[in-house]
PDB file of N, CA, C and O in Angstrom:
ATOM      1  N   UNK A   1     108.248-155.178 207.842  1.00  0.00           N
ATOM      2  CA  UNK A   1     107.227-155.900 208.567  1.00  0.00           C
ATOM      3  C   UNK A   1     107.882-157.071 209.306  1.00  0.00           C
ATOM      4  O   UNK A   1     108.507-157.914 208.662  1.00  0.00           O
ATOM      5  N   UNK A   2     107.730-157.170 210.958  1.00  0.00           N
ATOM      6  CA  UNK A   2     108.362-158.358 211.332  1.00  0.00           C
ATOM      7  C   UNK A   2     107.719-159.394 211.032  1.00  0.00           C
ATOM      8  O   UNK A   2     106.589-159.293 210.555  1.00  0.00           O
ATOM      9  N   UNK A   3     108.505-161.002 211.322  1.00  0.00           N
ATOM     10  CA  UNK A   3     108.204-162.018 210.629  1.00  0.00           C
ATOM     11  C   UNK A   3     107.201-162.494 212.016  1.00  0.00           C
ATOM     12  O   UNK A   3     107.635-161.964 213.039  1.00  0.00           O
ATOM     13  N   UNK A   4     106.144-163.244 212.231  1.00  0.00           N
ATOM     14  CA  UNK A   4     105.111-163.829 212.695  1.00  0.00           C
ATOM     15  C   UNK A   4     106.497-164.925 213.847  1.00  0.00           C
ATOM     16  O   UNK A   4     107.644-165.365 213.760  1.00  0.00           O
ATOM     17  N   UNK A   5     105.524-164.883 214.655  1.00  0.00           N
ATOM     18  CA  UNK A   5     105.803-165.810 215.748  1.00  0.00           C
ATOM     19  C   UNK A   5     106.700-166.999 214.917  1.00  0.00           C
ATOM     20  O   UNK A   5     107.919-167.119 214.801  1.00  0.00           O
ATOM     21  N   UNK A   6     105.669-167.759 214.433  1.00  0.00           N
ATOM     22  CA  UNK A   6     105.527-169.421 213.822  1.00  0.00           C
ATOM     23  C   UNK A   6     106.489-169.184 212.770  1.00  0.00           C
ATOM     24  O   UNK A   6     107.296-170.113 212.735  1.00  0.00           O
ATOM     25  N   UNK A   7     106.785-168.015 211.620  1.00  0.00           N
ATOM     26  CA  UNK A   7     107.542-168.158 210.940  1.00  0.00           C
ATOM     27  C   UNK A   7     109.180-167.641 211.122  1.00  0.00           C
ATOM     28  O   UNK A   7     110.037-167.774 210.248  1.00  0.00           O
ATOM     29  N   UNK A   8     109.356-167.135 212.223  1.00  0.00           N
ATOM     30  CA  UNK A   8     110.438-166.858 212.939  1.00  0.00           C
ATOM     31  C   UNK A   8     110.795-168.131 213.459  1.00  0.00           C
ATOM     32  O   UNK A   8     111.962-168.344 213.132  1.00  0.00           O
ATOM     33  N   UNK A   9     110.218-169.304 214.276  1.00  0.00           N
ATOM     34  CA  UNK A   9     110.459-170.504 214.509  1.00  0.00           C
ATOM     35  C   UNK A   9     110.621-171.429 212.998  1.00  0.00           C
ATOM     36  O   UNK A   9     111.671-171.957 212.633  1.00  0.00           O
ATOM     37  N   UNK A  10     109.710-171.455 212.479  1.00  0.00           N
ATOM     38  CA  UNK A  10     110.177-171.991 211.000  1.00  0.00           C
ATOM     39  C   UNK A  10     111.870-171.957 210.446  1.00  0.00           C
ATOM     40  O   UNK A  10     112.654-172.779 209.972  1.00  0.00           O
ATOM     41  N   UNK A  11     111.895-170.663 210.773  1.00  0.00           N
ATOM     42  CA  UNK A  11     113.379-170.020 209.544  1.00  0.00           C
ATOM     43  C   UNK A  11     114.759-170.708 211.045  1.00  0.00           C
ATOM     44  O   UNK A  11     115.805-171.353 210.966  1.00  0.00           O
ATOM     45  N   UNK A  12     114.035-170.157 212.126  1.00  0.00           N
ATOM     46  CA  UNK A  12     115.248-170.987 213.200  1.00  0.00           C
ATOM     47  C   UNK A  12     115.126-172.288 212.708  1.00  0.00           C
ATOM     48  O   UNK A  12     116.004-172.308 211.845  1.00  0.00           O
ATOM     49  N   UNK A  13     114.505-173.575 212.707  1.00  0.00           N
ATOM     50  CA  UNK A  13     114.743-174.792 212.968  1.00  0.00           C
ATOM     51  C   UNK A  13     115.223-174.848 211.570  1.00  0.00           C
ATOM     52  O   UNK A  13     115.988-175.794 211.387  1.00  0.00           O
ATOM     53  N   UNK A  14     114.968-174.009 210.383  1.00  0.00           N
ATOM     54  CA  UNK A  14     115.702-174.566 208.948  1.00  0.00           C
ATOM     55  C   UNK A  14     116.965-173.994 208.449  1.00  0.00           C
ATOM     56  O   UNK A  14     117.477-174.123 207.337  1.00  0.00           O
ATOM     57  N   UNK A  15     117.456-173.201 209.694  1.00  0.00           N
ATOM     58  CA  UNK A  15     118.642-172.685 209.250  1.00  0.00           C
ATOM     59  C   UNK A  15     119.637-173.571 210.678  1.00  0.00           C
ATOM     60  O   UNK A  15     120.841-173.332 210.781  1.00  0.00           O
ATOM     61  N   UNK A  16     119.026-174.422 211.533  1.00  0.00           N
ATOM     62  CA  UNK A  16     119.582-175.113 212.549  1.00  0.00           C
ATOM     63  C   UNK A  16     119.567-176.965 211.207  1.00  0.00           C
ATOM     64  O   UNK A  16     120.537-177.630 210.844  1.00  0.00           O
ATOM     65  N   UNK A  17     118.755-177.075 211.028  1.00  0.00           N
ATOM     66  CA  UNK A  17     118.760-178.403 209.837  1.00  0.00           C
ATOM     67  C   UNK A  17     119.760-178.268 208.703  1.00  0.00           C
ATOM     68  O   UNK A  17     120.308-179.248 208.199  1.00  0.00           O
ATOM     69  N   UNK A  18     120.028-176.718 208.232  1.00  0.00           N
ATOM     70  CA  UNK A  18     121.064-176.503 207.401  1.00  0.00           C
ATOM     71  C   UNK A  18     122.098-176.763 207.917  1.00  0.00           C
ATOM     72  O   UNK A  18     122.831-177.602 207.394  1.00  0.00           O
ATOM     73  N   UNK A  19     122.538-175.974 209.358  1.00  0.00           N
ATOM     74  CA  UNK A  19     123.864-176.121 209.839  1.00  0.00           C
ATOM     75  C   UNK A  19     123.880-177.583 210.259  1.00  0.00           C
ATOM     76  O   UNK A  19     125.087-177.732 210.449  1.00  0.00           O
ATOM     77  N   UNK A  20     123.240-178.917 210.563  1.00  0.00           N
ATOM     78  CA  UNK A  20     123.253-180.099 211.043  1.00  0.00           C
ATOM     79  C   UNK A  20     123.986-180.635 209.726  1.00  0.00           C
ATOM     80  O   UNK A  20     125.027-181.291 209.707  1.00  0.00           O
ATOM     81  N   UNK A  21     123.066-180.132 208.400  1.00  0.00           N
ATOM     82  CA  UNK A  21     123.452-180.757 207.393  1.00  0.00           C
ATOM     83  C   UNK A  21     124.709-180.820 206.739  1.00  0.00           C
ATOM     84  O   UNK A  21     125.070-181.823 206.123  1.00  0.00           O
ATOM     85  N   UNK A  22     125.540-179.559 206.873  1.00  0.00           N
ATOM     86  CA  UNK A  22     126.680-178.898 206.619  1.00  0.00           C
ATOM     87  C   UNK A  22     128.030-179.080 207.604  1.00  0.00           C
ATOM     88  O   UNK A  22     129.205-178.893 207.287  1.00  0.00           O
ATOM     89  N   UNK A  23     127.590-179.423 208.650  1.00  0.00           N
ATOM     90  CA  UNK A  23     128.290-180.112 209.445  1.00  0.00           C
ATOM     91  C   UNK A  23     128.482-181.459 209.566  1.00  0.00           C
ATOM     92  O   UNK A  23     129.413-181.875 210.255  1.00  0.00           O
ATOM     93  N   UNK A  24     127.465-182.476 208.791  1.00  0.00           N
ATOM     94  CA  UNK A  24     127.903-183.757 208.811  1.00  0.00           C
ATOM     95  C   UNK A  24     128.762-184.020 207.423  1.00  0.00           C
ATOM     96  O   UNK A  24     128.881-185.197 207.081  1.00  0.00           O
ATOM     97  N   UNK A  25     129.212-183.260 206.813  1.00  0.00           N
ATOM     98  CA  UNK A  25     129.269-183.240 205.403  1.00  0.00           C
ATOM     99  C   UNK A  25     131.007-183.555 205.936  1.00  0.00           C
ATOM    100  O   UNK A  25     131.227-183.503 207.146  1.00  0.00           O
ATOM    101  N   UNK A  26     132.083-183.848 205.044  1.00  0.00           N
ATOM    102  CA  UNK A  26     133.299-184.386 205.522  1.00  0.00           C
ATOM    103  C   UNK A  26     134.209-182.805 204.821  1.00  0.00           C
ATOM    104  O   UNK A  26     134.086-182.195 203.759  1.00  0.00           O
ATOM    105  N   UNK A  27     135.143-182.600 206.095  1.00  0.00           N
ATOM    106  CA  UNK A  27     135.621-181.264 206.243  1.00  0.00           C
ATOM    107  C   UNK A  27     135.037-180.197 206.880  1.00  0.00           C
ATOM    108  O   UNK A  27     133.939-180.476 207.361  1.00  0.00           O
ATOM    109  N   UNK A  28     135.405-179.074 207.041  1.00  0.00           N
ATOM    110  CA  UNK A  28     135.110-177.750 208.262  1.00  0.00           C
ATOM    111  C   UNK A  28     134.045-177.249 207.098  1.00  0.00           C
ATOM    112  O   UNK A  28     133.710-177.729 206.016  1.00  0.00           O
ATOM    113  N   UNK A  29     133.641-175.957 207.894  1.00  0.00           N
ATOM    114  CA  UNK A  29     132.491-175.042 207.491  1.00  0.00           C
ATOM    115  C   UNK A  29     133.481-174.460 206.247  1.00  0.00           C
ATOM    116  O   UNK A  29     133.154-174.311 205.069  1.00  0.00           O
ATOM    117  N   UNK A  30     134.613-174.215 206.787  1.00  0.00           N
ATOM    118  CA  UNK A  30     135.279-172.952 205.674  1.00  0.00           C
ATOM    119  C   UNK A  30     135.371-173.693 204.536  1.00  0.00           C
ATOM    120  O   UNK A  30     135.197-172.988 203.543  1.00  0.00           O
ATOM    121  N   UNK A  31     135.644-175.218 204.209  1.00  0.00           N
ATOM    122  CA  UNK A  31     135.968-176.008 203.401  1.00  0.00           C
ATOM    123  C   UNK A  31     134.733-175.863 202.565  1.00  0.00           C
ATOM    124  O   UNK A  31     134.772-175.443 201.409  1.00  0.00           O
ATOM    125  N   UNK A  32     133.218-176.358 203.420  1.00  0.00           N
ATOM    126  CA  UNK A  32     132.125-175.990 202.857  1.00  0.00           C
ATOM    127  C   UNK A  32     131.925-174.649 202.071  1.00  0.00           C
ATOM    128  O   UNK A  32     131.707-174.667 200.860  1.00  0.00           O
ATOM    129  N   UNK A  33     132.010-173.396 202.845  1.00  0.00           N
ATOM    130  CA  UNK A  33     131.751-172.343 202.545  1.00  0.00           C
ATOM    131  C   UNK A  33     132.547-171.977 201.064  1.00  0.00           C
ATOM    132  O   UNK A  33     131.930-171.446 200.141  1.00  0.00           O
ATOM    133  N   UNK A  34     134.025-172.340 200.965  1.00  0.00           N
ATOM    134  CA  UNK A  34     134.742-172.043 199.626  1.00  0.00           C
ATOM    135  C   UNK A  34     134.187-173.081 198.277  1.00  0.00           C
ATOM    136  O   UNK A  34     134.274-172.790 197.084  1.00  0.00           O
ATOM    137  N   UNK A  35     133.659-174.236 198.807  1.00  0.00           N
ATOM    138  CA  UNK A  35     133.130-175.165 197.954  1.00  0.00           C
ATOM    139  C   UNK A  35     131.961-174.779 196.785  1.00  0.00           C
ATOM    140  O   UNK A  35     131.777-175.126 195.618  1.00  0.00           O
ATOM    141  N   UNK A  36     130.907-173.389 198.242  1.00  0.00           N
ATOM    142  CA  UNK A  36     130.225-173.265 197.239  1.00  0.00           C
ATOM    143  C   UNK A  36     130.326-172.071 196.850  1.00  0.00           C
ATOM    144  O   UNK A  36     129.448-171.913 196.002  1.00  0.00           O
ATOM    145  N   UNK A  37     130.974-171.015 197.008  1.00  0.00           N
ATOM    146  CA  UNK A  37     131.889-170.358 196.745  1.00  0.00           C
ATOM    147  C   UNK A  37     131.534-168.973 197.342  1.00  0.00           C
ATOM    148  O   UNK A  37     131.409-168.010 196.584  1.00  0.00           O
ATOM    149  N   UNK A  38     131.332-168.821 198.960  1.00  0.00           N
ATOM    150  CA  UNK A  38     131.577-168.099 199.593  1.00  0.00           C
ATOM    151  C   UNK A  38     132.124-167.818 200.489  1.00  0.00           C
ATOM    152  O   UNK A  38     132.711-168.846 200.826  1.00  0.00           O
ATOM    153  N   UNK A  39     132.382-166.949 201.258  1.00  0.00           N
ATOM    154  CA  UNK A  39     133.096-166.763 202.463  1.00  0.00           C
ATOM    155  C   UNK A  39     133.049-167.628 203.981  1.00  0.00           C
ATOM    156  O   UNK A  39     131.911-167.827 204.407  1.00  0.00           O
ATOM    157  N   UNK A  40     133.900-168.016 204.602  1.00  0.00           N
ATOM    158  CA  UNK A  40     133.363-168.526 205.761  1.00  0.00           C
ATOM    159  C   UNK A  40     132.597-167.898 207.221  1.00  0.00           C
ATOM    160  O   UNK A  40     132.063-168.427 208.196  1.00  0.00           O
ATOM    161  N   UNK A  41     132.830-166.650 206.838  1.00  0.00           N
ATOM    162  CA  UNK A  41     132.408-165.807 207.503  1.00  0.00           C
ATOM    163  C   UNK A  41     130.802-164.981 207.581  1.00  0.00           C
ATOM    164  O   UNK A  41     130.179-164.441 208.496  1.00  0.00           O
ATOM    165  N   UNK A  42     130.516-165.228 206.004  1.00  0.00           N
ATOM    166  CA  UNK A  42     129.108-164.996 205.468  1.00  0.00           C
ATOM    167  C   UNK A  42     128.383-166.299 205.612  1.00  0.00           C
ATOM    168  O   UNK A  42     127.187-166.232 205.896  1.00  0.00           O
ATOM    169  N   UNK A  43     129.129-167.885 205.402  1.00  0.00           N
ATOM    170  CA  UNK A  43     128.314-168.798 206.093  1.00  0.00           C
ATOM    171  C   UNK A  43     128.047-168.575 207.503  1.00  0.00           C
ATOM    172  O   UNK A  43     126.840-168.749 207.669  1.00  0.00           O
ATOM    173  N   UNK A  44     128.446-168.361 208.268  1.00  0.00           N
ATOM    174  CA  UNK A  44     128.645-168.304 209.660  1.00  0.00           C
ATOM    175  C   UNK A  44     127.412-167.516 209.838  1.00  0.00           C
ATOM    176  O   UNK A  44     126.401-167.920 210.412  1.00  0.00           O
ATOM    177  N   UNK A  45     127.616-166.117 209.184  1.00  0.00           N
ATOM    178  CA  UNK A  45     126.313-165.180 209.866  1.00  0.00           C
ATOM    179  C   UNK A  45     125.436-165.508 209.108  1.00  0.00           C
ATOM    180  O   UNK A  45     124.385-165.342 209.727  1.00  0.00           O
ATOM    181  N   UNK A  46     125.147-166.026 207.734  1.00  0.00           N
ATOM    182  CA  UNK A  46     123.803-166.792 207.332  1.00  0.00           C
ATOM    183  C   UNK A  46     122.964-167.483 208.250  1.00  0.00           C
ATOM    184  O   UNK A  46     121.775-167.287 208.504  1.00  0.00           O
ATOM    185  N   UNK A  47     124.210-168.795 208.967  1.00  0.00           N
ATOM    186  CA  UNK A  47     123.300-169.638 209.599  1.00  0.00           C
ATOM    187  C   UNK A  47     123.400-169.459 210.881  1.00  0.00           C
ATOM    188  O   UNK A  47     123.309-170.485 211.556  1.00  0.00           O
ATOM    189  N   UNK A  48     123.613-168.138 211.616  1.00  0.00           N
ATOM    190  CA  UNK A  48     123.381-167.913 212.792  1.00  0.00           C
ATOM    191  C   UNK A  48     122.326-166.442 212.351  1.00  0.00           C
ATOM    192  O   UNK A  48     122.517-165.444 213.047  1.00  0.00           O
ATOM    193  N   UNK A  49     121.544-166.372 211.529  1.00  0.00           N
ATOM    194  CA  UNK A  49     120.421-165.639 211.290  1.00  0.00           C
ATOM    195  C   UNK A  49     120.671-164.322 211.115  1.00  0.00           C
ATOM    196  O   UNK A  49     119.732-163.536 210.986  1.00  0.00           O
ATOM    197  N   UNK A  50     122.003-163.899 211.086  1.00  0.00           N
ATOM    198  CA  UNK A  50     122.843-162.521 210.949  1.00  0.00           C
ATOM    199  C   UNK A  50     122.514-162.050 209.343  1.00  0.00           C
ATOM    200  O   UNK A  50     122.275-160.847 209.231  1.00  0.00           O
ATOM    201  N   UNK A  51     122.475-162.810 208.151  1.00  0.00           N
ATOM    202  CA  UNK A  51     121.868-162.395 207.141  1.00  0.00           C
ATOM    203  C   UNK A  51     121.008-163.340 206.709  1.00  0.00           C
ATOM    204  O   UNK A  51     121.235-164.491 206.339  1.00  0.00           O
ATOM    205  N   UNK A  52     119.900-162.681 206.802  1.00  0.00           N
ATOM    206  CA  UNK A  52     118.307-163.560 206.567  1.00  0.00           C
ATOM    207  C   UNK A  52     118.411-164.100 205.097  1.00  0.00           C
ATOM    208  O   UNK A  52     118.627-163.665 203.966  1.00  0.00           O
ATOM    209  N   UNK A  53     118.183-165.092 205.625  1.00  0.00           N
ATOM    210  CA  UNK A  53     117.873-166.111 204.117  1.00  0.00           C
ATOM    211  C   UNK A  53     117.190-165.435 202.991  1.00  0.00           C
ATOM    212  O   UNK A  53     117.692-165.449 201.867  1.00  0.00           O
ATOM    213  N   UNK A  54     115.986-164.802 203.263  1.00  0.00           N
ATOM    214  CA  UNK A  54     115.112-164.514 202.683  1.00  0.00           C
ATOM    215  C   UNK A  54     115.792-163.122 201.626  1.00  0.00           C
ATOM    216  O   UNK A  54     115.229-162.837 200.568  1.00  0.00           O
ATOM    217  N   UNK A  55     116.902-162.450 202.053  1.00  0.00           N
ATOM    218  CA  UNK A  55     117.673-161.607 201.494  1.00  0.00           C
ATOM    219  C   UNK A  55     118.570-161.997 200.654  1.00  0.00           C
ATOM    220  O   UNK A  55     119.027-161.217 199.818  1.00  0.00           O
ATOM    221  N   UNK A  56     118.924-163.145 200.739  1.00  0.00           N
ATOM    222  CA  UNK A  56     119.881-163.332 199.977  1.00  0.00           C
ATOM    223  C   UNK A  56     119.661-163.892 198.495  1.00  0.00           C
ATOM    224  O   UNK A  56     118.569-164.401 198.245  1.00  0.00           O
ATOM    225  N   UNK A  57     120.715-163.819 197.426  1.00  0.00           N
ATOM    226  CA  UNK A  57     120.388-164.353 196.765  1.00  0.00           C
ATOM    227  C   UNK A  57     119.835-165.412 195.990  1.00  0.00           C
ATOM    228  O   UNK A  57     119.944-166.217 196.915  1.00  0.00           O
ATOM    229  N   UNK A  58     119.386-166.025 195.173  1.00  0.00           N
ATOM    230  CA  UNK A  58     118.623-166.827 194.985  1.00  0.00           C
ATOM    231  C   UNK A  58     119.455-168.194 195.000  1.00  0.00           C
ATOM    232  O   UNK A  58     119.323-169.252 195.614  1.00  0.00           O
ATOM    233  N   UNK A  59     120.470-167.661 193.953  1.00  0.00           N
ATOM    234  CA  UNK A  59     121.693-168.663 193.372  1.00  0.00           C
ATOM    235  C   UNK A  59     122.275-169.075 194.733  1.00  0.00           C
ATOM    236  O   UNK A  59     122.340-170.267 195.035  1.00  0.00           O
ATOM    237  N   UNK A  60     122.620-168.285 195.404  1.00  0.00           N
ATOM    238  CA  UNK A  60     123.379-168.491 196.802  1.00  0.00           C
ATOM    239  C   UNK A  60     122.438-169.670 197.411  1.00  0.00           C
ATOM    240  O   UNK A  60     122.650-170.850 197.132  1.00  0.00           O
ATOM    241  N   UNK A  61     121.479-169.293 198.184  1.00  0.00           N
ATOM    242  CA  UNK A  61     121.016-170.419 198.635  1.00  0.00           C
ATOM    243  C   UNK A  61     120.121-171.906 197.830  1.00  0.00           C
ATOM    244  O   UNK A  61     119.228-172.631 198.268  1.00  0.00           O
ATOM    245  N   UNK A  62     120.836-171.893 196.549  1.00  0.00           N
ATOM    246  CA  UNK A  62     120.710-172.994 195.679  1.00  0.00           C
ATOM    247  C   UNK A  62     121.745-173.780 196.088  1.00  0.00           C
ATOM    248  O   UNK A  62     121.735-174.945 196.486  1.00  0.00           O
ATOM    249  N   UNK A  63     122.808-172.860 195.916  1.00  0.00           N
ATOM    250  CA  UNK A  63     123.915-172.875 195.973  1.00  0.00           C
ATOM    251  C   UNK A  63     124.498-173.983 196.976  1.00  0.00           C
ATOM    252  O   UNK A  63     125.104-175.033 196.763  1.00  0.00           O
ATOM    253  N   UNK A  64     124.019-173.251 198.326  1.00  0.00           N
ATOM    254  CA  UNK A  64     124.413-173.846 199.711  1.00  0.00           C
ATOM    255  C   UNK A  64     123.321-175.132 199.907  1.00  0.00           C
ATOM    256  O   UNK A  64     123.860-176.191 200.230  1.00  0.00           O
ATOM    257  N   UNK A  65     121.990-175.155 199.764  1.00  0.00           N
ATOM    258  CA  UNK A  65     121.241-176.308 199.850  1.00  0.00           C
ATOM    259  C   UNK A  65     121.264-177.544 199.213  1.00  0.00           C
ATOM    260  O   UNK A  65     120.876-178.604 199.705  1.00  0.00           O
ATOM    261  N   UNK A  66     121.952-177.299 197.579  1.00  0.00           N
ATOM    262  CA  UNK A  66     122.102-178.584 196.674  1.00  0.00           C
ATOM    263  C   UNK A  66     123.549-179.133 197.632  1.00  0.00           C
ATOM    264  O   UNK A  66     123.609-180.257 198.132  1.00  0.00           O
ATOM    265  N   UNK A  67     124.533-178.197 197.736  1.00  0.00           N
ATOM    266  CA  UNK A  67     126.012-178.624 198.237  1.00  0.00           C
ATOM    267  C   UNK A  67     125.151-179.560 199.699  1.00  0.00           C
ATOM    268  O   UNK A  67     125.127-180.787 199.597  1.00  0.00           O
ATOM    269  N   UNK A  68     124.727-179.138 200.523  1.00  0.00           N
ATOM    270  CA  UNK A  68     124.517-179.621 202.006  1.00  0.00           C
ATOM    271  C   UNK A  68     123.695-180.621 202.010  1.00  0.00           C
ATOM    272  O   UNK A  68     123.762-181.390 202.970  1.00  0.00           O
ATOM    273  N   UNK A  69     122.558-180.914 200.786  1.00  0.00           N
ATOM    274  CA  UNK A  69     121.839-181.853 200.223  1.00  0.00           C
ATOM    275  C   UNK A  69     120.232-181.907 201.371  1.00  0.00           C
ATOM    276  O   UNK A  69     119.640-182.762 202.030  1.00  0.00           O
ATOM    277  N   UNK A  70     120.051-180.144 201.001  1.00  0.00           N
ATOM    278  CA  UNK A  70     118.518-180.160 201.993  1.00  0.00           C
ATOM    279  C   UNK A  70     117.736-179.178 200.616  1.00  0.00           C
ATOM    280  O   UNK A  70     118.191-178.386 199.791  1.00  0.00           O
ATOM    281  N   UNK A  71     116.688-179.593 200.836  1.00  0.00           N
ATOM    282  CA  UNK A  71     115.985-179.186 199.626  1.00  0.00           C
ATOM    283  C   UNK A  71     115.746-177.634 200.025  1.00  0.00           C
ATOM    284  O   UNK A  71     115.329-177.129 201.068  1.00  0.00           O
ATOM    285  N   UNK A  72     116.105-177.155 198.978  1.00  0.00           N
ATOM    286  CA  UNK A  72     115.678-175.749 198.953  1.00  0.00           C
ATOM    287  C   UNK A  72     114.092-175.040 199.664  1.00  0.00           C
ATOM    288  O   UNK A  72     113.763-173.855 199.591  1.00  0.00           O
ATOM    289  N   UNK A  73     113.413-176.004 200.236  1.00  0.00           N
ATOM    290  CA  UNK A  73     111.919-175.699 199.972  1.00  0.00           C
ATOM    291  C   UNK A  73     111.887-175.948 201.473  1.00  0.00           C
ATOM    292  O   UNK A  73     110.786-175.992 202.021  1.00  0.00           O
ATOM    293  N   UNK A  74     112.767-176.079 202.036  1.00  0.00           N
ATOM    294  CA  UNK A  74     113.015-176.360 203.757  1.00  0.00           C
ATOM    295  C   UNK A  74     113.394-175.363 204.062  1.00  0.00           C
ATOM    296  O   UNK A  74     112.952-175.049 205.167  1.00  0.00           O
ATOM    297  N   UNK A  75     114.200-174.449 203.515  1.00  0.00           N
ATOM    298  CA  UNK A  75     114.748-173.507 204.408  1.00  0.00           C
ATOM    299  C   UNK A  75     114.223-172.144 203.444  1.00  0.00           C
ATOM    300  O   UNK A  75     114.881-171.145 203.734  1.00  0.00           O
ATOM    301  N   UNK A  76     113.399-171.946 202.591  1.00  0.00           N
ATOM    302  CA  UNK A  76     112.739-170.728 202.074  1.00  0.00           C
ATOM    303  C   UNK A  76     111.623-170.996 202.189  1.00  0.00           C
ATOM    304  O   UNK A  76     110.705-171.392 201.470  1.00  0.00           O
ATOM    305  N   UNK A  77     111.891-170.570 203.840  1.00  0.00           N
ATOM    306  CA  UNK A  77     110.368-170.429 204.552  1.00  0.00           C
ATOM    307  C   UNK A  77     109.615-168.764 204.345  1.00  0.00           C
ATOM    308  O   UNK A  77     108.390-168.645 204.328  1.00  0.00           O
ATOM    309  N   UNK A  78     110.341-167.835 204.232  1.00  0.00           N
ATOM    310  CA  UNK A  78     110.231-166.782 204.122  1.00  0.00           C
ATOM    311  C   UNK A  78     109.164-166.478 202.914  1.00  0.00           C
ATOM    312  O   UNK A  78     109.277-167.313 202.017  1.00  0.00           O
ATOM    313  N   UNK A  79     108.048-165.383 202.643  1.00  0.00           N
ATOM    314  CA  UNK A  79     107.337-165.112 201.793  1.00  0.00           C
ATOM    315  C   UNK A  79     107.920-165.247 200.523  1.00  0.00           C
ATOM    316  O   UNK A  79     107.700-165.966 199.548  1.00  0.00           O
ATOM    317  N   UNK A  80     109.110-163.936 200.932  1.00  0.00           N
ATOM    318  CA  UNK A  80     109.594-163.542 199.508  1.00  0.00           C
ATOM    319  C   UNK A  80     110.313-163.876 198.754  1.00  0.00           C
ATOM    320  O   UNK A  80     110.764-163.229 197.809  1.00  0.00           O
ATOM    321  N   UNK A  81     110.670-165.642 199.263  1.00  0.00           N
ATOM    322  CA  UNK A  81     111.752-166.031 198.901  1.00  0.00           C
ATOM    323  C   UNK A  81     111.187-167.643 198.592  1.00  0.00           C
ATOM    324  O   UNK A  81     111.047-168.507 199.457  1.00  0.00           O
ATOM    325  N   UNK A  82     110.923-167.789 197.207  1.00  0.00           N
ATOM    326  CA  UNK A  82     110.564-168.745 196.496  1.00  0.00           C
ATOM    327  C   UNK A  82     111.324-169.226 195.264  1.00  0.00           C
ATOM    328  O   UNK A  82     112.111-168.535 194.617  1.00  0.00           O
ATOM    329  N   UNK A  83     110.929-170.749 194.970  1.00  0.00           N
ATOM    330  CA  UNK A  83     112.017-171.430 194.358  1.00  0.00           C
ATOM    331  C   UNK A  83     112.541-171.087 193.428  1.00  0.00           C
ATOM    332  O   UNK A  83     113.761-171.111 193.260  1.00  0.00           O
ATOM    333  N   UNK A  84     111.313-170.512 192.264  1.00  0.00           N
ATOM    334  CA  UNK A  84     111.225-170.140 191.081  1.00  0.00           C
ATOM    335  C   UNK A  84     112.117-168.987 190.762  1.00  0.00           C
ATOM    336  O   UNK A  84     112.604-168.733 189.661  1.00  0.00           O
ATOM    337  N   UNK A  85     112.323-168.059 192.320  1.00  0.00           N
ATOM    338  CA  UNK A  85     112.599-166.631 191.944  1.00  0.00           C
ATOM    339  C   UNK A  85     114.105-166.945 191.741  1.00  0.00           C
ATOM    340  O   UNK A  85     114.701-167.334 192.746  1.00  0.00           O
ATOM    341  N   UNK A  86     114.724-166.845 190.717  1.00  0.00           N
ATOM    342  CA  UNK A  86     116.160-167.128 190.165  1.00  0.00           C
ATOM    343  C   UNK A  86     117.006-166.272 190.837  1.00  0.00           C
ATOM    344  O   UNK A  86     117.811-166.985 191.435  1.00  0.00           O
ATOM    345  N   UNK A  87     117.342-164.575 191.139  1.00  0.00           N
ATOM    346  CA  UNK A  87     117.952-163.558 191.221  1.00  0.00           C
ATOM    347  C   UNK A  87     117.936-163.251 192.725  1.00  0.00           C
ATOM    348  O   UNK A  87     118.691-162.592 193.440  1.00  0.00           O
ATOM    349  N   UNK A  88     116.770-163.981 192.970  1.00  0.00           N
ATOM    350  CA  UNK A  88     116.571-163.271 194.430  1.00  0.00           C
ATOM    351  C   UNK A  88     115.755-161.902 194.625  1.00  0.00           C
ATOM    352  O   UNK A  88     115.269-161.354 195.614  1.00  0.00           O
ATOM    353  N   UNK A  89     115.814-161.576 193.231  1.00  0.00           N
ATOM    354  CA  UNK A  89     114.965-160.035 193.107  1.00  0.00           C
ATOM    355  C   UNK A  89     113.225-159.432 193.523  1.00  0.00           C
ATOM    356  O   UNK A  89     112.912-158.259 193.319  1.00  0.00           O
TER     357      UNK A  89
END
């Protein structure tokens, strides 16, 4: 099912607030990306919308939001992807 107008704009401006956030942080993306212990290459297509937030794991984008210091509840705009859900499942 595609995502609604408004929530397609939602998930852009909170995955553009992620990358603002992650970029003011001291050191490169890759520095970031190994910090929280993924690839720099899977950050990259995360936050250029190449793998939807809403897919990914739970831990992962705990992961990346506590490190970048944006609350988790900003950028799981997506239905299926809520705070509680631990696994991502």
């Amino acid at each position: 099912m595609p995502m609604s107008e408004q929530t397609n704009q939602r998930a852009e401006a909170a995955l553009q607030e992620l990358a603002r956030a992650i970029d003011a942080k001291p050191g490169t993306r890759a520095d970031f990306a190994k910090k929280v212990g993924i690839g720099q290459v899977y950050l990259s297509q995360i936050l250029r919308g190449r793998r939807p937030i809403d897919r990914l794991p739970m831990g992962t984008v705990r992961k990346i939001c506590d490190a970048a210091g944006v609350p988790i509840e900003r950028v799981a705009v997506a239905p299926s992807l809520s705070p509680s859900d631990e696994d991502g499942r």
